[in-house]
N, C-alpha and C positions, 0 to 999 in steps of 0.2 A: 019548241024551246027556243030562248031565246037565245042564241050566240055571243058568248064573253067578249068584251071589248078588247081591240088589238093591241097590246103594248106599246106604246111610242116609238118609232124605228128612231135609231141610235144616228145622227147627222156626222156626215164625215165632214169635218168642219176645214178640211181643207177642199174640198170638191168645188167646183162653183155649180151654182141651180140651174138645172134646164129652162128651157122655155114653158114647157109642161107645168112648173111646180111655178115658176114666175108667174102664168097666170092665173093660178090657184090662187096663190097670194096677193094677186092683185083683185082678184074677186073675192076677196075676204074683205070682213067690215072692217072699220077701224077697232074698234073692241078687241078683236084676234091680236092684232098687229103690236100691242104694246104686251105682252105677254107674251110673246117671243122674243120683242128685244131683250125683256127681261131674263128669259132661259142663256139667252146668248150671252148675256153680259156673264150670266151666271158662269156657265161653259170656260169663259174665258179668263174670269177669274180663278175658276179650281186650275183651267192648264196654267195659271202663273202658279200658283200654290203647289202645282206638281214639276211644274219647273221649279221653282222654289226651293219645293223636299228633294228634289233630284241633286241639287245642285249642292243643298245642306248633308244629302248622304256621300256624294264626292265629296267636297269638305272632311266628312266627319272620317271617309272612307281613308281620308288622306292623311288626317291627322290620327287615325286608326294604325295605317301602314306607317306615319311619321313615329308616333308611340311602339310599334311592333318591332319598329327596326331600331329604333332609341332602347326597347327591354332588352331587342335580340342581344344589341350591342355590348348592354350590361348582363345582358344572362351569358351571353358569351365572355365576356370581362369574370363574371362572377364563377362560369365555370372556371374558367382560368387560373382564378385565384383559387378556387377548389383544389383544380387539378396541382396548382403550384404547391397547395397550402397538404394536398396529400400528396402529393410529391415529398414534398419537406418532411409529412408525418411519418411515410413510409420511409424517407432518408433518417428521421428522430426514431421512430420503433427501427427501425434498422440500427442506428448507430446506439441506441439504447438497448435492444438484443449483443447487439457487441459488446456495449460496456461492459453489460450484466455478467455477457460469458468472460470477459475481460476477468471482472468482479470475481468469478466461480473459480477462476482458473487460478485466481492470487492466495481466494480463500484454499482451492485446492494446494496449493505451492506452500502456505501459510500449516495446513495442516500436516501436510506431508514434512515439514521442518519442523512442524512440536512433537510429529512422531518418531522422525530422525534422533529429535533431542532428548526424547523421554526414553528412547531405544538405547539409546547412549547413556543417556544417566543411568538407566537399568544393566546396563552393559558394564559399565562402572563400578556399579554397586556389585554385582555380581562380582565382578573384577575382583572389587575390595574384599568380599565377603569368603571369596575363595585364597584371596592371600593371609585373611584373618584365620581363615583353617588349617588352613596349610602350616601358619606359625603354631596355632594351638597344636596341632596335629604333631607339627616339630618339637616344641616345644612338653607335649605330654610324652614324646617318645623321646626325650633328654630325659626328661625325668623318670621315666619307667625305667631308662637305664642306669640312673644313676641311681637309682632305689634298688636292682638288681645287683649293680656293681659293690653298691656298699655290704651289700649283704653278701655279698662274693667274700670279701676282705673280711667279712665279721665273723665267717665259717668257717677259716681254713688254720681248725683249731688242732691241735696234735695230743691234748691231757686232759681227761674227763674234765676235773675240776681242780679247782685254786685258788690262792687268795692276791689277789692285785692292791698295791700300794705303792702311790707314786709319791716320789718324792725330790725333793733341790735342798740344796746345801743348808739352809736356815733349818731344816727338819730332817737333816739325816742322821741326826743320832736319836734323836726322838721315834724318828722311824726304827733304826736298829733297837732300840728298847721295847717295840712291842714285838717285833718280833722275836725277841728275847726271850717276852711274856706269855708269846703262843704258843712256842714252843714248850714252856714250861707247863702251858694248862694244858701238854699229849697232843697239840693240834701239829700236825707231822704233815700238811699236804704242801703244796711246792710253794715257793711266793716266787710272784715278780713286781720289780721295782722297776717300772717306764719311767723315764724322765723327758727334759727335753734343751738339752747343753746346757742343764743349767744345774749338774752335781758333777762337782769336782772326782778327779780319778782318785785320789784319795779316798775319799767315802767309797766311791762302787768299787774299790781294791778289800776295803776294811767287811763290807757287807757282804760279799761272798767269799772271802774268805773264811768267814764266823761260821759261813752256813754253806754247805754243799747245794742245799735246795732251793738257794738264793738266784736268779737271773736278772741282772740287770742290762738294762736296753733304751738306746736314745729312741725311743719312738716318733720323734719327728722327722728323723728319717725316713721310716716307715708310712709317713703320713705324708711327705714328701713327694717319694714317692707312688705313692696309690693314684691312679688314672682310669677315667672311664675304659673298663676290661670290653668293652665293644667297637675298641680301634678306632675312637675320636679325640684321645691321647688328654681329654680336660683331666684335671686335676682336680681329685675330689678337694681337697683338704686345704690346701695351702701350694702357692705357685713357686715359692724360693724359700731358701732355709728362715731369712730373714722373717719372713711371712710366717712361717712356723715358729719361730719365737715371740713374735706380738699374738701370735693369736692361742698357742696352748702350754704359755708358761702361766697357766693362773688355774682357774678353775675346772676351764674344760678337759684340762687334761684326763680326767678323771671318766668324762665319756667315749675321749680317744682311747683309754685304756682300757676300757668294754671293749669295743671293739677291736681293737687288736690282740687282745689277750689270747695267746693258745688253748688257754681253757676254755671249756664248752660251760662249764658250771663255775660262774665268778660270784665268790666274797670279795665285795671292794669296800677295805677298810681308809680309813683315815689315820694316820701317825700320831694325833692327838685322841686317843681313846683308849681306856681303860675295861677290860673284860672283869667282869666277876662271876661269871661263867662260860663255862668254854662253850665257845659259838657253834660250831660242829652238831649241834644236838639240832639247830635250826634247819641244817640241809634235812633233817626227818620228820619236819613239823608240818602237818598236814594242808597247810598255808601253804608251802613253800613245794610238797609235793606234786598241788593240785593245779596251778598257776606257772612254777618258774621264778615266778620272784616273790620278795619278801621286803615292806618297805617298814619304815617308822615316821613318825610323825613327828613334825615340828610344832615350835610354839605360836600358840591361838594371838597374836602381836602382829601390827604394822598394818590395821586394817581399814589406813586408805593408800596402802603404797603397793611396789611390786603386782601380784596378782589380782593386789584389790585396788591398785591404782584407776580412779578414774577414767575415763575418753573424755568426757568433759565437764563444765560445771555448770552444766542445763541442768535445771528439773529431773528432765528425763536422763540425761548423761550420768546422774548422781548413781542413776541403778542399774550402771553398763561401767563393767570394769576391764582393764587390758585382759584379764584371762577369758571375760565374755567373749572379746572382738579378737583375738588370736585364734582361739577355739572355733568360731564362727566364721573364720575366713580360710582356716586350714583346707588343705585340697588334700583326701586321704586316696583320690583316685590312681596314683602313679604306684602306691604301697598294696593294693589291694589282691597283686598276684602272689603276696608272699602268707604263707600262713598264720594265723591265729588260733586263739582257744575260747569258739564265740560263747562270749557270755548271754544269760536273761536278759529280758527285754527290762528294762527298768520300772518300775512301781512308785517312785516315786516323782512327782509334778514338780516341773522345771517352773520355779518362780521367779525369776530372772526373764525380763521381756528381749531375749534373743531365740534366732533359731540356727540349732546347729547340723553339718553337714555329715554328722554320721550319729549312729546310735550310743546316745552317753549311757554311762554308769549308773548305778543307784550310787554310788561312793561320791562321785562328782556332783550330781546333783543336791545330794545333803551334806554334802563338803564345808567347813567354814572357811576356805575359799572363796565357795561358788558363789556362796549366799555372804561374801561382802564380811566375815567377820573377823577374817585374817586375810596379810598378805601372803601369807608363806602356808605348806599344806606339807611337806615333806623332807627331814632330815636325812644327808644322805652321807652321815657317816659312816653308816654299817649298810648294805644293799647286798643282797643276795637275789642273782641275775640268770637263767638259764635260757642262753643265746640259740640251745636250740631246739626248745619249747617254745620260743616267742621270735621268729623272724621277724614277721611284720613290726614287730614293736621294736625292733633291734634297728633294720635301717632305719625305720624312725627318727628313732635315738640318734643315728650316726645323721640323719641330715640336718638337725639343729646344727649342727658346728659344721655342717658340709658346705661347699662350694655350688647351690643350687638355687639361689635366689630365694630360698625361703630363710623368712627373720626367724629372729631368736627369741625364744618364748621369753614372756618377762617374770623372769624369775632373777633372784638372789645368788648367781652363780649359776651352777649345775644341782643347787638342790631340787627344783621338781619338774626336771625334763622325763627322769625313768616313769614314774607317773600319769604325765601327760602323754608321752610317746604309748603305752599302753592303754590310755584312755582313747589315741587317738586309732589306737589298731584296732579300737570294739575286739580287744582281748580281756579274759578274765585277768586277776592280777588282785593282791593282798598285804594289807597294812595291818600293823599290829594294832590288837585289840584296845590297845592304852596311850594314851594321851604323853606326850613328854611330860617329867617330873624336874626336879633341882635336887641339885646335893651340894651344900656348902657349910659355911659355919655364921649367916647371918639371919637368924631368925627373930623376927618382931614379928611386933600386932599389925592390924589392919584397925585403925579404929579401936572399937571397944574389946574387938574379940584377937586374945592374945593369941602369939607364935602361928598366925595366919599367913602370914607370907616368908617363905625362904630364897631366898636369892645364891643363886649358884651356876652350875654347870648343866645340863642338857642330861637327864637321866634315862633311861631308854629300860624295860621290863623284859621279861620274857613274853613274848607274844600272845600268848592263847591264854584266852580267859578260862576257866574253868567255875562251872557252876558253885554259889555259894563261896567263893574265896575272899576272904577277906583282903588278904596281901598279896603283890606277887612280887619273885623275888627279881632285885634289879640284877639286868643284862650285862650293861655297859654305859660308863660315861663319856660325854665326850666335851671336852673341856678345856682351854688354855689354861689351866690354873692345876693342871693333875702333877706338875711338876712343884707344888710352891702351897699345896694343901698341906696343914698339921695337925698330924693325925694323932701325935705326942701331946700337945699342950693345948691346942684347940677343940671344943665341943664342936664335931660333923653332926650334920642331920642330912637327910634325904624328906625327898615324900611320898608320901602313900602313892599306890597307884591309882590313877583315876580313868574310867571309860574315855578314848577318844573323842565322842561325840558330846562330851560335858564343857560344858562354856560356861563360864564361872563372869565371864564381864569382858569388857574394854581396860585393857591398862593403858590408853591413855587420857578414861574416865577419872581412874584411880592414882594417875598421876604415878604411874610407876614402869622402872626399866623393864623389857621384854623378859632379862633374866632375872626375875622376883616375882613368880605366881601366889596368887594369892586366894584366901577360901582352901588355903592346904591344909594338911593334915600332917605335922613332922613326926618324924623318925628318929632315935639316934641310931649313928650308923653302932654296927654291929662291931664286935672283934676282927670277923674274919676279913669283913669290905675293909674295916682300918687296915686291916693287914695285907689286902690285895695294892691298897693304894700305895702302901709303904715300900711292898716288894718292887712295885713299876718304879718307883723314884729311883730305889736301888739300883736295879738293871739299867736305868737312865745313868747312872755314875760310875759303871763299868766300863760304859761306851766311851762316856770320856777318860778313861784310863787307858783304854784301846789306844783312843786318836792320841793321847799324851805320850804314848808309847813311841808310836808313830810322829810324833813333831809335829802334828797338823797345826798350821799357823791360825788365830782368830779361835779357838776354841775354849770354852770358861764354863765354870760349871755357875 
């Protein structure tokens, strides 16, 4: 086998040649010798080339370390500002965590003063809300006592029954003439004449002298005197005499005299009324047994004024009248511990757009009243009152003219407090069957249809209707003209009686005064009514023979 040729030994180019290899080389042909020089050159050129790259990788080694330490320098800068720039962030989230709690702690402070303030306004309100009770709460226990108290003063009666007639010097012989007159129709029960300093001693010397059963008495005294009986010393009625004379020298005195009347069963007559029969038979009339009281009615007139006076002159105002918004603002709660005689629930629909605070009537709510067709609903010349069948409705009564903050119904006087005060007691309670009549001597036509209308005095029947009766016979008049009617030379007429609840119209349709109804039916009076009216005028001219007897100065017939 042939043996591989030796690889080229590798020349140490720094060595020098031996002698050995010099003459090796020198025994080479020339051929050899330039192909060596050419390796050498070769040699010599790569060691420049590797010095070259040697000295290009120092170089690049350098600009390498010069770039390293130039990044270090900025990556070192760059941390820096890292570190500075989290430095800062963690000093901004830091001081931004602090705001925020800052922030939390303002909104808590913020919260905690709206709930300070809302604690307080409710604390306030509460405040308020218990001083507003507090007063109602006072204010319904003044009034429970004072509805107590008058009822005290209304009960401390000493004589079943009686007849009360109050009167002042303009009507005191007018007054002495019916009592003249009751006497004479066997009515034998006791009278008292209340006044209020305003009847001379003259007259109250002349009027219980005539009559043993006569009592005369300043009752403003009495009313004066009267104080809440629960030792808080108010005054019911009036704070000084003076004050007693502005306020029950006129009509009220009439409901002072309910109430202070001795009598337990009061007739309270008026000094202007003529009986044509004796009244007495009324305390047995099953009205007046079943109830306590006994009322009559007034004329169906005045029906946008008093009761039927508007509240305003809206649309809707037109069909709310003062006796709506009186009625409907009344507070019956302070009266409610005294008794009553409860009446049915009512059956008939309140057409009237209010609503009221206790349970009405059937009587009120088909009232010509209620329903706008009159101002006025009740005469209260004749009134037969039982103070102790009817409590509730008696303080009632006494706190229209009391000293309690409650107004005064709007009525014409004292004619329909006894009514309303009963209405308001949700007590039973009774008005005569029939309608007020007239008795005078002026009769004409209406129109075509003759002696339709008669114009006169205020006729009043016997209360209780009786099936199929054509007539009833009249009670009593009451009338400024009972002294000055002739009964000699003038034709009287009266009128038929008619149902209470008949409405004949508008007299100020008809163009005519309140006393001239019309759609009537006349009468002429009788013998015996002439004769009744005749006898009152007479007994009227005794009394002034009395006082003439007497010298009483200012008296004339």
């Amino acid at each position: 086998m042939k043996r591989p040729a030796s690889p080229e030994p590798l020349v140490d180019l720094e060595a020098p040649s031996t002698s050995h290899d010099m003459d090796r080389c020198n025994n080479n042909n020339n051929a050899e010798r330039k192909p060596r020089a050419a390796s050498l050159a070769r040699l010599a050129s790569h060691k420049l080339v590797l010095v070259a790259l040697l000295a290009a990788v120092f170089v690049m080694s350098a600009v390498v370390i010069t770039l390293s330490t130039s990044e270090l320098l900025q990556l070192n800068v760059f941390r820096g500002v890292k570190t500075s720039l989290d430095m800062e962030a963690t000093q901004d989230v830091s001081s931004n965590d602090e705001e925020k709690e800052r922030g939390k702690e303002r909104e808590k402070e913020k919260e905690k003063e709206k709930l300070n303030y809302e604690l307080e306004k409710a604390h306030r309100a509460a405040q308020l809300r218990i001083e507003q009770f507090t007063k109602q709460l006072q204010k319904a226990k003044m009034h429970r006592e004072i509805a107590l108290s008058l009822s005290h003063y209304a009960h401390r009666t000493t004589a079943p029954r009686g007849i009360v007639l109050p009167l002042f010097d303009d009507i005191a012989l007018l007054g002495m003439s019916i009592i003249l007159e009751l006497r004479a129709l066997q009515v034998d029960l006791p009278i008292e004449i209340p006044h209020c300093g305003d009847l001379k001693p003259e007259f109250q010397h002349l009027l219980q002298s005539k009559d043993a059963n006569v009592r005369v008495y300043n009752i403003c005294l009495q009313a004066q005197a009267a104080t809440n009986v629960f030792g808080s010393g108010k005054k019911l009625f009036c704070g000084n005499m003076k004050n007693c004379h502005y306020r029950f020298r006129g009509f009220h005195i009439k409901i002072l005299a309910t109430i202070f009347s001795q009598f337990e069963e009061v007739m309270l007559v008026d000094a202007d009324t003529i009986f044509f029969q004796n009244p007495m038979q009324l305390w047995e009339s099953e009205k007046y047994k079943t109830t306590g009281t006994l009322f009559f009615h007034d004329r169906i007139s005045s029906s946008d004024d008093f009761l039927a006076e508007r509240v305003s002159n809206t649309t809707e105002g037109q069909k709310i009248s003062m006796l709506h918004k009186y009625l409907s603002t009344f507070d019956v709660t302070p009266f409610e511990l005294l008794v009553n005689i409860p009446r049915a629930e009512a059956t008939v629909k309140n057409a009237m757009p209010v609503q009221l605070p206790f349970k009405a009537s059937d009587f009120l709510l088909s009232s010509h009243s209620w329903n706008l067709r009159a101002g006025h609903e009740m005469d209260s010349s004749l009134v037969l009152w039982n103070k102790s069948k009817q409590p509730r409705a008696t303080a009632i009564l006494a706190s229209f003219i009391s000293r309690n903050g409650i107004s005064f119904p709007p009525s014409y006087g004292d004619k329909e407090l006894f009514f309303l005060a009963c209405e308001l007691a949700e007590t039973e309670y009774a008005f005569s069957d029939f309608g007020v009549g007239s008795l005078g001597s002026d009769l004409h036509a209406d129109g075509d249809t003759p002696n339709s209308v008669l114009c006169g005095g205020g006729l009043h029947y016997l209360p209780t209707a009786t099936p199929g009766m054509k007539d009833v016979q009249p009670l009593y008049l009451n009338s400024d003209d009972i002294l000055t009617l002739d009964v000699v030379n003038s034709a009287l007429y009266r009128t038929l009686a008619r149902p209470a609840d008949f409405y004949a119209g508008s007299f100020i349709e008809k163009d005519l005064p309140q006393e001239c109804p019309f759609g009537i039916t006349a009468l002429q009076l009788s013998a015996d009514e002439k004769q009744t009216i005749a006898r009152r005028q007479a007994l009227y001219k005794e009394t002034l023979v009395w006082m003439q007897e007497r010298r009483a100065p200012n008296i004339s017939i």
